[in-house]
Steps between C-alpha positions, in 0.01 A plus 500: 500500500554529866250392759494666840295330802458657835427398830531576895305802552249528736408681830706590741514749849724828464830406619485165326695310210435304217670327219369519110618259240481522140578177287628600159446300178557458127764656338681631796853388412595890425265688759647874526292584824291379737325662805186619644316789458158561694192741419305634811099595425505842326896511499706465133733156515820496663800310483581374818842309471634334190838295386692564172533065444742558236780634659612302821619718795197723444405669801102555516305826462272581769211759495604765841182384637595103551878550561604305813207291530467385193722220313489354124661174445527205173516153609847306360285394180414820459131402377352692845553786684408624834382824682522460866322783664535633845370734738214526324296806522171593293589721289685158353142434421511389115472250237820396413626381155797312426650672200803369229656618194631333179607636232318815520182377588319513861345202671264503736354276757137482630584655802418434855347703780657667799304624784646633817268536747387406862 
């Protein structure tokens, strides 16, 4: 089992940044992935950015709509990883979900909320 915790989101102005953690435990010694995905009211989930932790040298995945403003990063223990987001804008608006794989199976966290807004 792999736990996923959350935290950092909040409110912030357009134009504005902010930096999500998720702390990963349990049997993470062979994590595939990681990264964040977010769901926006009445919108399907998305996959925001992600890491392939296997292979080192991996560069990220980005969705189009985050690229340049958005940036995924692991820690050195490589129990946490980070989504520091930038010029924020509303339609950024979402609650986001850190997201792993192992083995074939999909972790999720409890996710944490996003608004953009002034």
């Amino acid at each position: 089992q792999v736990q996923l915790v959350e935290s950092g989101g909040g409110l912030v102005q357009p134009g504005g940044s902010l930096r999500l953690s998720c702390a990963a435990s349990g049997s993470i010694s062979r994590l595939n992935t990681m990264g964040w995905y977010r769901q926006a009211p009445g919108k399907e989930r998305e996959l925001v950015a992600r890491i392939i932790t296997i292979i080192s040298g991996f560069t990220p995945n980005y969705a189009d709509s985050v690229k340049g403003r958005f940036t995924i990063s692991r820690d050195n223990a490589k129990t946490t990883v980070y989504l520091q987001m930038n010029s924020l804008n509303s339609e950024d608006t979402a609650v986001y979900y850190c997201h792993a794989t192992r083995g074939g199976v999909d972790y999720w966290g409890q996710g944490t909320q996003v608004t953009v807004s002034s």
